[in-house]
C-alpha positions in Angstrom: 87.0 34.5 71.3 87.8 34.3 74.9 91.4 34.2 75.6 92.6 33.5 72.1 96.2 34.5 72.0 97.0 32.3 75.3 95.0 29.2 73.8 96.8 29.9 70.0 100.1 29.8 72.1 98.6 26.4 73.5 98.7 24.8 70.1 94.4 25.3 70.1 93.1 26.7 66.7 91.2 29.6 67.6 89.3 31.6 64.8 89.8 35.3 64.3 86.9 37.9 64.8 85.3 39.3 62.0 85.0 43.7 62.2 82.6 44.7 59.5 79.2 44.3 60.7 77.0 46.7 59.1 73.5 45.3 58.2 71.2 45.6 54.9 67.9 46.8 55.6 65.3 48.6 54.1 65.4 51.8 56.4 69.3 51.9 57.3 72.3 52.7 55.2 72.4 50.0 53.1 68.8 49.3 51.7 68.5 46.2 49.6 69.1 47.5 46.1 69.7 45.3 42.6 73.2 45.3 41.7 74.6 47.6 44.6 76.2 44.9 46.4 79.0 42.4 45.4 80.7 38.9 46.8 84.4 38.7 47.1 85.2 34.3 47.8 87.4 31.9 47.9 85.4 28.8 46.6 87.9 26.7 48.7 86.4 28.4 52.0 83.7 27.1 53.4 82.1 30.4 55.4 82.4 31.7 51.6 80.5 28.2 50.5 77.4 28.8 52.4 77.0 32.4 51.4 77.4 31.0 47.8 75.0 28.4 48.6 72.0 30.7 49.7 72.8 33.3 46.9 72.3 30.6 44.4 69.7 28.6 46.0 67.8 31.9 46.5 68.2 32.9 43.1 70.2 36.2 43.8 72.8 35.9 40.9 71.2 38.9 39.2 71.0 41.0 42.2 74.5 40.4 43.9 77.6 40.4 41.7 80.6 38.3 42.5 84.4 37.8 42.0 86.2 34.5 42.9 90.0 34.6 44.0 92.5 31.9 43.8 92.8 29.1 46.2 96.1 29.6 47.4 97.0 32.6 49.2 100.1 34.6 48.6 103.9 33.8 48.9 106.6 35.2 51.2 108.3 36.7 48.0 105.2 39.0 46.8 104.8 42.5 47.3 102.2 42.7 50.4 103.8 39.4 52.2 102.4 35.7 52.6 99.5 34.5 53.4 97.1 37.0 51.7 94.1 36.0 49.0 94.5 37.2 46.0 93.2 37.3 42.4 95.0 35.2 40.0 93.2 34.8 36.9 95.8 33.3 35.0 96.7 30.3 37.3 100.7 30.0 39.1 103.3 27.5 39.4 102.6 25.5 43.1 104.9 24.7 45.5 104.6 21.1 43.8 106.1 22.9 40.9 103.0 22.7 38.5 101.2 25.3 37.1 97.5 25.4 38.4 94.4 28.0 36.9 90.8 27.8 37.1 88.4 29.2 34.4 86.1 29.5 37.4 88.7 32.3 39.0 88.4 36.4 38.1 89.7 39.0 38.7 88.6 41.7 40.8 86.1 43.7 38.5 84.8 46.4 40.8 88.1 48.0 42.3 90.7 46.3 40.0 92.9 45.4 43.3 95.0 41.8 43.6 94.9 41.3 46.9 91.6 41.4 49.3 93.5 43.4 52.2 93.9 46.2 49.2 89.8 46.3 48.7 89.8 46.4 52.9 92.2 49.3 52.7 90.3 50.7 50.2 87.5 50.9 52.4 89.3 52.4 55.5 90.1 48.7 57.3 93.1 48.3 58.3 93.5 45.0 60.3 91.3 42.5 58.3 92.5 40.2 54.9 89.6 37.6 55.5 86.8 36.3 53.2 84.1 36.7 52.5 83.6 40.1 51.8 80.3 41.7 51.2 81.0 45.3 49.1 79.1 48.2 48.4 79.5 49.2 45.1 78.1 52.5 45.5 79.7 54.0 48.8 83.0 51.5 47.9 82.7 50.5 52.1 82.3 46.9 53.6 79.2 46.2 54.2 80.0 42.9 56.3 82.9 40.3 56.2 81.0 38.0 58.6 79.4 35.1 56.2 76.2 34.0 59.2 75.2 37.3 58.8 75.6 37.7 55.1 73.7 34.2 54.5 71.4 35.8 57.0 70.7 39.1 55.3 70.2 37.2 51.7 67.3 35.0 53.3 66.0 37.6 54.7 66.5 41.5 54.0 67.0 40.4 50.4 64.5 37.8 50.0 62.1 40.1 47.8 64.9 40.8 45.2 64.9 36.6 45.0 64.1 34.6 41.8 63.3 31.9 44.0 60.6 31.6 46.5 63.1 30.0 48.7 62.6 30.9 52.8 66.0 30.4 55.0 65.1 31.8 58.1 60.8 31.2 58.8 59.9 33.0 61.4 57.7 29.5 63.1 61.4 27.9 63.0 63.9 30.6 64.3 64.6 28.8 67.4 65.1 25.2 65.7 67.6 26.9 63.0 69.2 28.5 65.7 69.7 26.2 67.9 70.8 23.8 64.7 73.4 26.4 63.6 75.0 26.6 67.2 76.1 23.1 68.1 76.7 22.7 64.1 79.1 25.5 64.1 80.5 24.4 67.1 81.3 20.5 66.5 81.0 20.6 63.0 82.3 23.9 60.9 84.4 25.0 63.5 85.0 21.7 65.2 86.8 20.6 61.7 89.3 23.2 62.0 90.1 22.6 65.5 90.8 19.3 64.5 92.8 19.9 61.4 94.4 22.5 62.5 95.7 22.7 66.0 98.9 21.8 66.8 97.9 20.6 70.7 97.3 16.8 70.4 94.8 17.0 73.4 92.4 19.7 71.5 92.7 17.6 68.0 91.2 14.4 69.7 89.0 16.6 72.0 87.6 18.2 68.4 88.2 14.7 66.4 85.3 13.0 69.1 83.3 15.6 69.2 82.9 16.1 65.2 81.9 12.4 64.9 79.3 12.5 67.9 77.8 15.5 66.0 78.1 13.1 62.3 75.8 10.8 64.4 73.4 13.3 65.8 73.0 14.7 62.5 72.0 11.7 61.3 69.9 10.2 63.9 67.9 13.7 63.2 67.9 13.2 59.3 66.3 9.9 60.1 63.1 11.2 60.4 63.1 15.0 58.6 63.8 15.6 55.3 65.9 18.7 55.8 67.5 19.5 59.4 64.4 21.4 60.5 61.9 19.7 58.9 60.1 19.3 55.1 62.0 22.2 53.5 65.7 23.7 53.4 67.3 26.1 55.8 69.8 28.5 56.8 70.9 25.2 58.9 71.2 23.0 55.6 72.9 25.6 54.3 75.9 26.0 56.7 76.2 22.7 57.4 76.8 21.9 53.8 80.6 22.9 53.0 82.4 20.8 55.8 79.9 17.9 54.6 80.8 18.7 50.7 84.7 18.6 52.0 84.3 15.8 54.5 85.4 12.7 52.2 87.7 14.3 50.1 89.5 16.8 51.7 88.8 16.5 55.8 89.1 12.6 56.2 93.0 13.1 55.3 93.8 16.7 55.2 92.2 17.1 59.1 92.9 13.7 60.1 88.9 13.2 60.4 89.1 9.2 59.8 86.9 7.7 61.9 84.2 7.0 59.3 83.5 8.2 55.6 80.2 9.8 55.0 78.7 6.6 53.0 79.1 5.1 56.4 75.8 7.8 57.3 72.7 7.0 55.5 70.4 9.4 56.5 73.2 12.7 55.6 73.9 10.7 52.5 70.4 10.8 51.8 70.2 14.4 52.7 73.3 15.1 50.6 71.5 13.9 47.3 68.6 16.2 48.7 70.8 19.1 49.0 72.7 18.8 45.7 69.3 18.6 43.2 67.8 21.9 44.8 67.8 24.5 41.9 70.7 26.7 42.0 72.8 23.9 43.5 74.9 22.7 40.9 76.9 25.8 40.5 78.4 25.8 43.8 78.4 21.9 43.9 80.5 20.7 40.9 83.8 18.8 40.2 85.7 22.3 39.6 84.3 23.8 42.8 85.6 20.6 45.0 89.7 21.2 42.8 88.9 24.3 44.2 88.7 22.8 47.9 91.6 20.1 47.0 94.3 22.7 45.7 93.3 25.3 48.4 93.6 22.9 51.6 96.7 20.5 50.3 98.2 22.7 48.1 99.7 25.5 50.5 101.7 23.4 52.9 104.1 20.4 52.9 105.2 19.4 49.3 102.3 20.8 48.3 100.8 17.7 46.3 96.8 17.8 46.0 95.3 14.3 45.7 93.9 13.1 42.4 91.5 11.0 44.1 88.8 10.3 45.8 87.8 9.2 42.0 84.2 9.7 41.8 83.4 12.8 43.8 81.2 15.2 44.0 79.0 13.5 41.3 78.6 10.3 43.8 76.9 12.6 46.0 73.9 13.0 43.7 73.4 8.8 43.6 70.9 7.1 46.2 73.0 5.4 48.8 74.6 2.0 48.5 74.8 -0.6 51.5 76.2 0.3 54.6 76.8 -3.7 55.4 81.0 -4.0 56.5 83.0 -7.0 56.0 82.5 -9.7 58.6 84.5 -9.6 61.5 87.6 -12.1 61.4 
């Protein structure tokens, strides 16, 4: 991240660098083992999402525990300070003045901590409070807190502890996916936040055009393959999902992304239905999981008010597509 603080100070959203980078593999310290390794998320963020995504997909439930915290982060009157995630089990009062809670949320049931920075400290990190966080049970260190190469060591180093014969990463299709996950990353993921986010009018609209140029190269390529790279799913299906998942109703408003809605895109719409039946899907797909999305994005700033509507959603996404025709032109 290339002069961050100067382009921050520019009003530019600029994402922080993740510092846990260790890797599981079969001769190095952490082996892929059955139960040694657990998930902290957020289910409202979507580099959590896509890890979630390939350990369900993959069938890696059994193998890699997981604890889910609540969607907003902390307040300025708690004990460690604002902006911190942290478990909360039993649901709070919002800054809309409603009480919120999720049977979906835990608590944290390997180290018994409420707030993530305390499992960081725990394992000797000091500067990081982000998610997701990839734990080893067994040495209680941080395996990694990056989620491209988590998602990257469940489809491959932990591929044979799978339920699923489910390949992320072929070897015939590295470059493809790779080249897929740059330029999604870039206009899409990432582009999403630099749109929503920055406070520089000249970087949202930059970021707004470039997100909906990428919408129509996505599509143009869905017009012809089944998944990004072809007949099956991806690592690249995979990440591009959550900002696709959150486009409608959470992005178009939240991140000022209102060009087009994705019904106006057959062919992701198409893909979208594709992506929500694969087995394993539904769990990180479902109405709960998007409240998650809603309360975490509109429900920490402003009045604090998360939108009822879109009415319909995520349940529309596993219907064929309707017609694209518009009204006639007056």
């Amino acid at each position: 991240q290339t002069n961050a603080q100067e382009r921050r100070a520019q009003g530019e959203f600029v994402r922080g660098v993740s510092t846990a980078r260790h890797w599981i593999q079969a001769d190095g310290l952490y082996p892929p083992e059955r139960g040694r390794y657990h998930l902290y998320v957020a289910y409202n963020c979507p580099w959590c999402h896509r890890v979630l995504i390939g350990r369900s997909i993959m069938g890696l439930e059994d193998v890699i525990s997981v604890d889910v915290v609540f969607p907003n982060r902390s307040r300025e009157d708690e004990p460690l300070g604002p902006n911190l995630w942290k478990f909360c089990k039993e649901g709070q009062v919002g800054i809309n003045n409603k009480h919120v809670s999720f049977a979906s949320c835990t608590d944290d049931t390997v180290n018994d901590k409420k707030y993530i920075k305390e499992v960081y400290e725990l394992a000797g990190i000091k500067d990081q409070k982000s998610l997701p966080v990839l734990f080893d049970k067994r040495t209680n260190t941080v395996v990694n807190n990056e989620s491209a190469e988590i998602l990257r060591m469940f489809g491959t180093s932990m591929k044979p502890l799978a339920s699923r014969n489910v390949d992320l990463y072929p070897q015939d299709l590295h470059p493809i996916i790779d080249e897929l996950n740059d330029w999604i990353y870039t206009d899409v993921a990432n582009g999403s936040y630099k749109a929503g986010f920055s406070s520089n009018q000249d970087v949202y609209e930059a970021a707004y055009e470039k997100f909906f140029q990428a919408l129509d190269r996505v599509d143009a390529l869905l017009a012809n393959n089944k998944f990004l790279a072809g007949e099956k799913v991806t690592e690249a299906d995979v990440r591009l999902f959550p900002p696709i998942f959150r486009f409608d109703p959470v992005y178009f408003s939240r991140f000022k992304l209102d060009k087009h809605h994705l019904w106006e895109y057959r062919n992701i719409w198409r893909w979208m239905q594709d992506m929500v039946y694969l087995p394993g899907m539904e769990a990180v797909a479902n109405e709960e999981y998007l409240q998650h999305c809603k309360q975490g994005y509109f429900g920490r700033t402003g009045n604090g008010t998360v939108p009822v509507g879109p009415p319909g959603y995520p349940e529309c996404y596993k219907r064929p597509h309707w017609t694209h025709s518009l009204p006639p032109t007056l």
